[in-house]
N, C-alpha and C positions, 0 to 999 in steps of 0.2 A: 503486362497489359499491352494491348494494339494501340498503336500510335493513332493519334486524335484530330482530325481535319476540323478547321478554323475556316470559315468560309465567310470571308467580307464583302459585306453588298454593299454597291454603291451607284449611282446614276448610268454614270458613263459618258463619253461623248468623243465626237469624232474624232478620228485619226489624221485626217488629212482633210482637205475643203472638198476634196469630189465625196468626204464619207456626211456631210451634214445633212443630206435630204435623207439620206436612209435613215441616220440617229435621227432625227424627230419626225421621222414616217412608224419608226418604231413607239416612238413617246406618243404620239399622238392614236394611235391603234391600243393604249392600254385606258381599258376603261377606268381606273381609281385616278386618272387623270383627265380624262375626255367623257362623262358619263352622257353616251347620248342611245333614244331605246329604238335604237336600229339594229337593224341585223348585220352581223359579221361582215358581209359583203358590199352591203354600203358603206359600213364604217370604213372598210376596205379604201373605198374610193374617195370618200371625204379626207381620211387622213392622208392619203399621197397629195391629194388636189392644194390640201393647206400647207404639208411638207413644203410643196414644189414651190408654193409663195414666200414660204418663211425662209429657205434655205437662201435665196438671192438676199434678203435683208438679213439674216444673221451673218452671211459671209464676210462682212466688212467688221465683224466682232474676230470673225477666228485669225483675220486676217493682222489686226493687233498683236494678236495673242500668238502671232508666230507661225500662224497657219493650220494649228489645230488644240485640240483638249490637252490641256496635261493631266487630265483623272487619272489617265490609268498608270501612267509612270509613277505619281504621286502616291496612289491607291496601293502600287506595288511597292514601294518603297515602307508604307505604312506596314504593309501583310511580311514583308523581311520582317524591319525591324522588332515586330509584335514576335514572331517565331523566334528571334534570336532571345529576346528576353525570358519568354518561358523554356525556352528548351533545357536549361537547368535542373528546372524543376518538373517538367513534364514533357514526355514526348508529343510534339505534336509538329502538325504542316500544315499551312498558311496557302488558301485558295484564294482569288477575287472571280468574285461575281459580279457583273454588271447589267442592269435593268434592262438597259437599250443599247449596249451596242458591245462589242465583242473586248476582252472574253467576256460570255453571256453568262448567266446563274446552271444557263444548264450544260456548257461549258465547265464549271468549276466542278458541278455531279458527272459529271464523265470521266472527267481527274480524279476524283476523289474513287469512284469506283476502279477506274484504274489501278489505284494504288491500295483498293481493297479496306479502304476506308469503313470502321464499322461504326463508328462512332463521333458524331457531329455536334459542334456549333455553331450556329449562325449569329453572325456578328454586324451588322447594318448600323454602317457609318453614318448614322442619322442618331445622334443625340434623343431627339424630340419624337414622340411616336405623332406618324398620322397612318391615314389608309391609304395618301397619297403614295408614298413613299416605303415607310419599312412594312405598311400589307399588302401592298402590289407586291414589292420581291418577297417576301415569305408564299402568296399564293403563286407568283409563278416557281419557288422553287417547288412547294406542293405539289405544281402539274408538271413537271420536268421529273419529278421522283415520285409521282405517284404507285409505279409498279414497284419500290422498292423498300416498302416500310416494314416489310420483314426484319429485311437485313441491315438497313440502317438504323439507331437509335438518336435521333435527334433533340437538341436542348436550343431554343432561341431567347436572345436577349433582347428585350423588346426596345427602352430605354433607355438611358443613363441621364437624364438631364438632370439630374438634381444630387447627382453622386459625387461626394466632396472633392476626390482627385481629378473629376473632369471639371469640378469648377477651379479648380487651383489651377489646372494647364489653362484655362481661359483665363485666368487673374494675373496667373504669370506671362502669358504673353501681352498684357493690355500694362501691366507694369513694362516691359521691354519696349515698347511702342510709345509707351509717357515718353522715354528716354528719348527719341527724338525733336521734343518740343524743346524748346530755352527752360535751365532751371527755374528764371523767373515769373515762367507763364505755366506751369505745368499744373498748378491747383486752377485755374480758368479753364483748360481742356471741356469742352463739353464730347464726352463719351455717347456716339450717338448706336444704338447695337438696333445692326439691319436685319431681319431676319427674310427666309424668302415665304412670301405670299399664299396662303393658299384661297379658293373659295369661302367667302363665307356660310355658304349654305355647307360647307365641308363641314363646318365648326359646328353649327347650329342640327346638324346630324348626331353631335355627341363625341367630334374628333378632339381628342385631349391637345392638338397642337400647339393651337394658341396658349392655353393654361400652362402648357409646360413651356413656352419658350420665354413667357411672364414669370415663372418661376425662378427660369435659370439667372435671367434678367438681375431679380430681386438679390438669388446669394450672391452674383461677382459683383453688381453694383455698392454692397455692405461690406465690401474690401477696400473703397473709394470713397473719395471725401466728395468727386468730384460730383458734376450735374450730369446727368443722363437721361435720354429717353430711347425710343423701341419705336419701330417703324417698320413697315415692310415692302420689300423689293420685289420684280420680277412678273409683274401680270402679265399675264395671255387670257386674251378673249373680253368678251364684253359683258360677262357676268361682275357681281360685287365682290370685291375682294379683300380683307383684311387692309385695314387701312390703320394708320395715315401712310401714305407714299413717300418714302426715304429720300426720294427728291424734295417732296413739298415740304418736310419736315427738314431739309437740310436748308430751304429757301425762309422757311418760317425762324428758325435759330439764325441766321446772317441779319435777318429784318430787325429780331431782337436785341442784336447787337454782339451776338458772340462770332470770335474772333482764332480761334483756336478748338480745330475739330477733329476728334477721332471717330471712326468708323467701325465698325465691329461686327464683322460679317456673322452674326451669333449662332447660325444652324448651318454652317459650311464649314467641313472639318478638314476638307483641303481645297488646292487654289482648281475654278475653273470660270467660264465665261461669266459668272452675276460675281466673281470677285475682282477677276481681272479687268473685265471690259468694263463690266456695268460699275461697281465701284472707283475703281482705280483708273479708270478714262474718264466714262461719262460724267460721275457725280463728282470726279476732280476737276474735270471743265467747269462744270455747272458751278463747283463750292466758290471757285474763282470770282466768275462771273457774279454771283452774289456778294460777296466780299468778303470771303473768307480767307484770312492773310496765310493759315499753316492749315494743309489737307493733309490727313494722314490714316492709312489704312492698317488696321492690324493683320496681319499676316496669318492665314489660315493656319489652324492648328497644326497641319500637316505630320510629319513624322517626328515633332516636338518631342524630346524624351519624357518629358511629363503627361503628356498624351499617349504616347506609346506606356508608359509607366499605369495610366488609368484602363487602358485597354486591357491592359494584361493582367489586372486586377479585377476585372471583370470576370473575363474569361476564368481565369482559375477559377474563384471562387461558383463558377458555374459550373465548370467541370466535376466539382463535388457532388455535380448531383448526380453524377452516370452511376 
């Protein structure tokens, strides 16, 4: 049988500080993120215009962060490690796709046909189905490989949030993260799980996001004695947005009295600016400032082998259906 392309989609983000106006000149020009009913060429000019504004105030994030995204290193490390696990048991090769910024999704179909790829999965590093996210990349990989549906036979996994091996790599890393609190404070932990933000008219459309990341919430929360809530991170723009704000909801539990926080980045499966900056900076300033004596963030999923272990579980049992 012809070896199998594994094609993982994931956000993306910049390379270097001169690459941040481009990646969100690119985020801001996809409409299942910006819906606005203008034509191509004004969108055109709205999103460079807001790009050109955002990029001066996000640059003091990438500038924490080392001076750029770690997606794609991380993203790459996740596409190895997936491929060495199945390779055992099935031929296959590990592509990254990325939404907005290079390598791009049609990048990865130009690999792939390189390499004579007949046979696809598409794998979006996105837990939680929205249209924000894994149906912006499935349609743009759509229009990147629309001349090629002949020859390619493709199978997509839309998404896992409720698949017991992905709640076990989220359980087991929120158990590793207890371990840095005092034995004696670790059942007070309040487990606080951020997720990022979308529109609410996005929901009120029929997007299963919010359900499903309430979902995921509910199985690794009933692995815990502890107290928990859900909040979400990451607005842009002046529409409503899934609320309560992971700020205020960090500001409302310090007012309450608790004293010992973990944070739970719940829909980021590896590290980039809403874990590093926004987390693990700002909302560890802010915990302080409230009075939160122990801040602590759980550590994206990243190439975890229990993650990589559910990934690959995945996949397989998808590939059964070629």
């Amino acid at each position: 049988m012809n070896k199998i392309g594994i094609v993982l989609f994931n956000l993306g983000g910049p390379h270097s500080l001169d690459d941040i106006e481009e990646f969100l000149y690119n985020l801001f020009m996809d409409p299942y993120i910006i819906n606005l009913p203008v034509h191509v060429s004004i969108r055109r000019i709205l999103a460079r215009i807001v790009a050109r504004r955002r990029a001066r105030k996000t640059r003091f994030y990438y500038e924490v962060m080392g001076g750029k995204s770690p997606q794609y290193e991380l993203t790459l490390k996740q596409a190895r490690a997936l491929e060495n696990k199945l390779k055992p048991v099935v031929d296959v090769r590990t592509y990254v796709g990325m939404r907005y910024f290079k390598p791009t999704i049609e990048d990865a179909y130009r690999a792939l046909a390189k390499d004579d790829i007949e046979r696809v999965v598409l794998l979006p590093l996105y837990p939680h189905y929205s249209r924000t996210t894994t149906l912006s990349s499935i349609q743009e990989w759509n229009r990147v490989t629309r001349d090629s549906f002949d020859r390619m036979k493709v199978l997509q996994i839309e998404s896992y949030h409720n698949f017991p091996p992905y709640i076990d790599a989220v359980a087991t890393r929120i158990s590793e993260t207890l371990q840095r609190f005092p034995i004696d404070v670790r059942e007070n932990v309040h487990i606080l799980f951020s997720a990022h933000g979308v529109p609410e008219s996005v929901v009120k459309k029929g997007d299963p996001y919010k359900s499903q990341i309430e979902e995921t919430v509910k199985l690794v929360s009933e692995k815990f004695d502890n107290e928990y809530s859900l909040s979400y991170q990451s607005r842009v723009g002046p529409v409503k947005w899934l609320g309560p704000k992971t700020l205020n909801e960090i500001e409302r539990l310090a007012s309450s009295g608790v004293k010992y926080l973990m944070v739970v980045p719940i829909s980021f499966v590896n590290e980039h600016s809403e874990t590093l900056y926004e987390i693990n900076f700002l909302f560890r300033q802010k915990a302080k400032m409230y009075g939160i004596d122990q801040f602590e963030m759980m550590p994206a999923l990243n190439d975890s082998p229990k993650f990589i272990d559910a990934l690959a579980q995945l996949v397989f049992e998808k590939i059964k259906e070629f």
